[in-house]
C-alpha positions in Angstrom: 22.9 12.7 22.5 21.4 9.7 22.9 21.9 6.7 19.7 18.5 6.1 18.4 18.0 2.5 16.4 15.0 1.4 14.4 14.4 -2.1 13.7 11.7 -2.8 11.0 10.5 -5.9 8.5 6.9 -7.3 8.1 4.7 -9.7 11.1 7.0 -12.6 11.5 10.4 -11.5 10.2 12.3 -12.6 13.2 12.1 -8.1 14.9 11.5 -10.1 18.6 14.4 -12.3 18.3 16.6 -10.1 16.8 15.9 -8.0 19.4 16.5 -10.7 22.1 20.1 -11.4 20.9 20.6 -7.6 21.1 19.5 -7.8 24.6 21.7 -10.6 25.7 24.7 -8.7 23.5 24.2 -5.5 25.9 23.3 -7.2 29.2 24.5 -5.3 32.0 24.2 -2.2 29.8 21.4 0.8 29.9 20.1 -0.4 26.4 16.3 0.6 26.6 13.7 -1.1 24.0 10.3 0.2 22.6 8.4 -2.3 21.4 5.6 -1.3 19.0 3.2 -3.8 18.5 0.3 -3.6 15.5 -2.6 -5.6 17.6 -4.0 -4.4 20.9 -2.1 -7.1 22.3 1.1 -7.0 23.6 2.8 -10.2 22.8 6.5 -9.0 22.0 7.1 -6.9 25.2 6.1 -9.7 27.6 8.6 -11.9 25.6 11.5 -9.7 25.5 10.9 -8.8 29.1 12.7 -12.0 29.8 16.0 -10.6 28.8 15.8 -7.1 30.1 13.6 -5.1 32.4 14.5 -2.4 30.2 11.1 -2.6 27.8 8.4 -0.6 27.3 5.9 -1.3 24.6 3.5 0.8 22.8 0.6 -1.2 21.2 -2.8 -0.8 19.3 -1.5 0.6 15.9 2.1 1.8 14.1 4.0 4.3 15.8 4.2 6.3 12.5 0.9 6.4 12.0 -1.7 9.5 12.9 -3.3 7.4 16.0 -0.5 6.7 17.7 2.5 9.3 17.2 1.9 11.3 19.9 2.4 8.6 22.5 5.5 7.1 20.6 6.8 11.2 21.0 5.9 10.7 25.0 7.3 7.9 25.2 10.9 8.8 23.8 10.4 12.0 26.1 10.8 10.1 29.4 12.6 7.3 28.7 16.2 8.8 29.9 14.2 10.2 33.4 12.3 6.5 33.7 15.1 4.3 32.9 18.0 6.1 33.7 19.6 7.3 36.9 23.0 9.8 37.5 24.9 6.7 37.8 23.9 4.7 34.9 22.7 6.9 32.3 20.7 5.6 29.4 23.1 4.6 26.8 21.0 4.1 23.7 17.1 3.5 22.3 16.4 0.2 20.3 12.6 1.0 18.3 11.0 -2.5 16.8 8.6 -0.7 14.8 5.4 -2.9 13.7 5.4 -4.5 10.7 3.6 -2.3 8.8 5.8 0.6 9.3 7.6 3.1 6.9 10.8 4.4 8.6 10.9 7.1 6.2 9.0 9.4 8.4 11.1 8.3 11.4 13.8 11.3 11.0 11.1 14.0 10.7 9.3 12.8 13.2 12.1 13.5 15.6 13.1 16.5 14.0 9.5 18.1 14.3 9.2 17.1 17.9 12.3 18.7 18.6 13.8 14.9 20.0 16.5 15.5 17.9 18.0 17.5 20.5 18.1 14.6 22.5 18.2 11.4 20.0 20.8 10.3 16.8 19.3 7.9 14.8 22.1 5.9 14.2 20.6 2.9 12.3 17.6 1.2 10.7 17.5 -2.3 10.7 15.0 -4.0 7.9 14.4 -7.8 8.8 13.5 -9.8 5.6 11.6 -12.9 5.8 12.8 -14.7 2.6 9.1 -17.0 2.6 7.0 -13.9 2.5 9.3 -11.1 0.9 8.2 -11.8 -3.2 4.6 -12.1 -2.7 4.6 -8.9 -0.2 6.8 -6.9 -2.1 3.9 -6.8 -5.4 0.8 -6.3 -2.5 2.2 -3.9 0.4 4.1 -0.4 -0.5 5.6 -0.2 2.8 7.7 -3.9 2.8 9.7 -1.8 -0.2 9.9 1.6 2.0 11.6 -0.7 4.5 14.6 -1.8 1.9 14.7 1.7 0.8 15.3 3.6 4.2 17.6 0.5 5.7 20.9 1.3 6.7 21.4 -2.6 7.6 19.2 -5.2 5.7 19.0 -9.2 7.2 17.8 -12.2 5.3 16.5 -14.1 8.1 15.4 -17.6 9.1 18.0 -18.8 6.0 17.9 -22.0 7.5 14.1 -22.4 6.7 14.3 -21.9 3.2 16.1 -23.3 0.1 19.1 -21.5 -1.6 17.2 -20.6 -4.6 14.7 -18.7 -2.8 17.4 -16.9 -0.4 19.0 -16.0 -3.3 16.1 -14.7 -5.2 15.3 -12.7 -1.9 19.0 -10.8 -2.2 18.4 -10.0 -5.5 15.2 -8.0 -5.2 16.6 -6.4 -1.8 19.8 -5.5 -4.0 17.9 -4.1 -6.7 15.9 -2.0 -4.1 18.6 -0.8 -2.4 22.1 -1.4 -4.0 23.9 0.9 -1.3 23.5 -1.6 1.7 24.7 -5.6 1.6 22.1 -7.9 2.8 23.4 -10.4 5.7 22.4 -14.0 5.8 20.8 -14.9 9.5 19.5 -17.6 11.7 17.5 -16.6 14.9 18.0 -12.7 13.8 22.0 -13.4 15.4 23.8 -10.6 13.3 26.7 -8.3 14.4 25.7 -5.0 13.4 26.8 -2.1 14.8 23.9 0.0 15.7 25.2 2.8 17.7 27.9 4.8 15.1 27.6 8.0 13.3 23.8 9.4 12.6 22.3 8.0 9.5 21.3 10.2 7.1 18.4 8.0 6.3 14.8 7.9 6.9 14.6 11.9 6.2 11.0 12.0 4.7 7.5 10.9 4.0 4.3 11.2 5.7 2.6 9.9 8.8 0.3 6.8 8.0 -3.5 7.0 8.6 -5.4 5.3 11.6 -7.0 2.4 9.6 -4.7 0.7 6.9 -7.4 -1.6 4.9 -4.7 -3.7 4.3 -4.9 -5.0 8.0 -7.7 -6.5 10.1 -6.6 -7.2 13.8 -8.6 -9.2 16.7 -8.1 -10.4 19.9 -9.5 -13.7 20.8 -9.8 -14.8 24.4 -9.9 -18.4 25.1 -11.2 -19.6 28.3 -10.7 -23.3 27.3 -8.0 -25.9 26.0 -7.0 -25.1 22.3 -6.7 -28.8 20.1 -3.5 -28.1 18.2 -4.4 -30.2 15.9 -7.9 -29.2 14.5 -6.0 -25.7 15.0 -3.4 -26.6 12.6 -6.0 -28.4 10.4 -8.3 -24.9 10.3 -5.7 -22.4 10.1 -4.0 -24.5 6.7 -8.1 -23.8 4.7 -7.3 -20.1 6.0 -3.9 -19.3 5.8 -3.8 -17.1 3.1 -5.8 -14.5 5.1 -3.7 -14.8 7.8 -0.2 -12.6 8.4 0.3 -13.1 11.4 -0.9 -15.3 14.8 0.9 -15.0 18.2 0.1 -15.4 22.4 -0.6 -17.4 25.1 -2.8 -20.4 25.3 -3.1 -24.1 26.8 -2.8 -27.2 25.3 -3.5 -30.7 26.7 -3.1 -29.3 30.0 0.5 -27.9 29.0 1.5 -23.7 28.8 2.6 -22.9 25.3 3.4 -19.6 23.5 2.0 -20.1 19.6 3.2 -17.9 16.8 2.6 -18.2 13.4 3.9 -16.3 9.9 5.0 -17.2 6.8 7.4 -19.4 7.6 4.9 -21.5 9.4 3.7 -22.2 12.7 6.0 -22.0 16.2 4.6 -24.0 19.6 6.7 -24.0 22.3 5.9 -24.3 26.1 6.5 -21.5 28.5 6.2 -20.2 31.8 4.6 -17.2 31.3 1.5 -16.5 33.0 -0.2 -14.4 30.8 -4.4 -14.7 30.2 -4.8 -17.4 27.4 -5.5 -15.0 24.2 -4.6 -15.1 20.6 -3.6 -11.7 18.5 -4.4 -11.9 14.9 -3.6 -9.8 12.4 -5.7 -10.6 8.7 -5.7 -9.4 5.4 -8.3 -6.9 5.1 -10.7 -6.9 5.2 -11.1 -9.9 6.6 -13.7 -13.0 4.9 -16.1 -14.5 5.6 -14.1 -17.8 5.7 -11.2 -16.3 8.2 -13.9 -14.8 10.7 -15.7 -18.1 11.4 -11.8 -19.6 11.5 -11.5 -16.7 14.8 -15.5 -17.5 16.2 -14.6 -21.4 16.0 -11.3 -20.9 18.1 -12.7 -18.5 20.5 -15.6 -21.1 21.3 -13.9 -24.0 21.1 -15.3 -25.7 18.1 
């Protein structure tokens, strides 16, 4: 059997870099990583391809979700024949479900495909981002189906915020879940073991459907230098429509991976080669206000 671990927690938790560290913890071992990604876009695999050629991503949607099951289930299917060989057999499966996910269907799922036969879950990791948690927790029902159906919880990015608030953020994770013990972490750099005993977790609930009205996702191409500036300038009248921001543009002449959240936005310069495009994922449905914020970067204005 193969250990099977699911890493969850809303757009901008810190999945990616948690998932990064894991990569550098196993390096030299047969750790495979799916990478789900929520936009049409994918942003995370590229980045994570850094640390391993050991990625595959699956994007355009949740993986628990009606749309896009069957391929996550196809995907899981030929991952020991792609990635593994007679002398270096997979050893485990790291999942970074999008942040919209509900794990709770995740050991179903695997039971009614009959990967079960071939996978333990072994772990679900929920990532908490302690600058979005509160306000998320009273809007979105699957940020608490994340805290319920975690066999590890993180408070990440503790280095952002002030005590109070990290504090606060335990508390309501605590009172979700009292069986687990939320870790403090910087940079998602936890030691968690991943690959024990199945967890009996994550045993029920349903798939989601196609469109979650919550969400509005675009892809904007830019064929032009993006002003960080009037960027920063137009995304503060906006921000509370936006979750999440990540990709690949160019600024003053310079390569730079952007990625915005709740804690704020993140520019720094890259060598990736990737087209110069923006994935956006709104609250939906989206205004009036956020869709001329998209049209005005996408032409330049």
């Amino acid at each position: 059997m193969i250990p099977l671990a699911l890493v969850t927690g809303f757009l901008g938790s810190g999945k990616t870099t948690f998932l990064k560290q894991l990569a550098r913890r196993y390096r030299g071992r047969k750790i495979v990583f799916l990478v789900n990604e929520f936009s049409a876009k994918d942003v995370d695999g590229a980045l994570l391809a850094r640390e391993t050629p050991d990625v595959v991503s699956v994007a355009g949607g949740s993986i628990f979700c009606r749309c896009l099951v069957t391929e996550f289930i196809a995907r899981l299917r030929e991952l020991p024949a792609r990635f593994g060989t007679s002398a270096a057999l997979v050893e485990a499966v790291v999942v970074e479900a999008s942040g919209i996910a509900n794990p709770a269907v995740a050991g179903q799922m695997l039971r009614e495909a009959q990967l079960d036969r071939q996978y333990d879950l072994t772990a679900v990791v929920a990532i908490v981002d302690p600058g979005s948690f509160g306000k998320l927790l009273r809007t979105l029902p699957n940020i608490r189906a994340q805290i319920e159906g975690a066999s590890h919880i993180l408070i990440n990015k503790t280095d952002a915020y002030p005590a109070a608030l990290i504090g606060q953020t335990e508390a309501f994770v605590r009172e979700i879940n009292s069986a687990v013990t939320p870790v403090r972490t910087t940079f998602g750099a936890a030691d968690v073991e991943l690959f024990g005993a199945r967890f009996a977790g994550a045993q029920g609930g349903e798939l989601a459907a196609c469109s979650d009205p919550n969400y509005a996702t675009f892809n904007v191409p830019l064929d032009h230098d993006l002003d960080l500036d009037r960027f920063r300038a137009a995304l503060e009248a906006v921000k509370d429509d936006v979750y999440r921001i990540k990709g690949f543009v160019v600024a003053a002449g310079q390569r730079l991976y952007l990625d915005y959240s709740a804690s704020g936005l993140r520019v720094e310069e890259t060598s990736e080669q990737c087209p110069s495009e923006l994935a956006f994922i709104l609250r939906g449905p989206a205004t009036a206000a956020a869709r001329r914020f998209l049209n005005d970067i996408h032409t330049g204005r």
